[in-house]
C-alpha positions, 0 to 999 in steps of 0.5 A, spaced: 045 661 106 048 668 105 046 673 099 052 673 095 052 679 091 056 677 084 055 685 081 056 692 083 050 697 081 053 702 081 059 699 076 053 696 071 050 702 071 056 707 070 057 703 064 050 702 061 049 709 063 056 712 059 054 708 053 049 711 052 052 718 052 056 715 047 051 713 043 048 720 043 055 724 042 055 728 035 062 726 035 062 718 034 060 717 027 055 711 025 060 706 025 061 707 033 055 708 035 051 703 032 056 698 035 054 701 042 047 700 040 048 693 038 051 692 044 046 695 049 041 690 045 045 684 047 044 687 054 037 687 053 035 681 051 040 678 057 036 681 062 029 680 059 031 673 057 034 672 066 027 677 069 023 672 064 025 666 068 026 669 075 020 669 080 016 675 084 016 677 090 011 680 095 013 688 093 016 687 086 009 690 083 009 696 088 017 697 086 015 696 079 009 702 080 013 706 083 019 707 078 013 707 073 011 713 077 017 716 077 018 715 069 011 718 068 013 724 072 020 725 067 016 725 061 010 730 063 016 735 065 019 735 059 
């Protein structure tokens, strides 16, 4: 069987990824922004509950280092 892909990364990420300049922008109010957060909440516990029933494959865990890697980089540069 084929892989069939049923998302656009690039899509999904923009979106996440704009929501969340909106959520900081200092031009939305409370209102606005807590919607946006509610909403990446939603998206959260969508995928925890999908990632949590998913099974693991040979190079997840080196992916998974590898982005935390990364991560621990960002925070020690700021």
């Amino acid at each position: 069987m084929g892989y069939r892909k049923v998302m656009d990364y690039n899509s999904v990420h923009h979106q996440i990824y704009m929501a969340g300049v909106e959520l900081h922008s200092h031009h939305n109010d409370g209102f606005t922004t807590w919607e946006i957060k509610k909403d990446l909440h939603r998206i959260k516990w969508l995928l925890d509950e999908i990632m949590a029933d998913a099974p693991t494959y040979a190079d997840e865990q080196e992916f998974l280092d590898e982005h935390a890697k990364v991560k621990m980089w960002r925070v020690l540069k700021k």
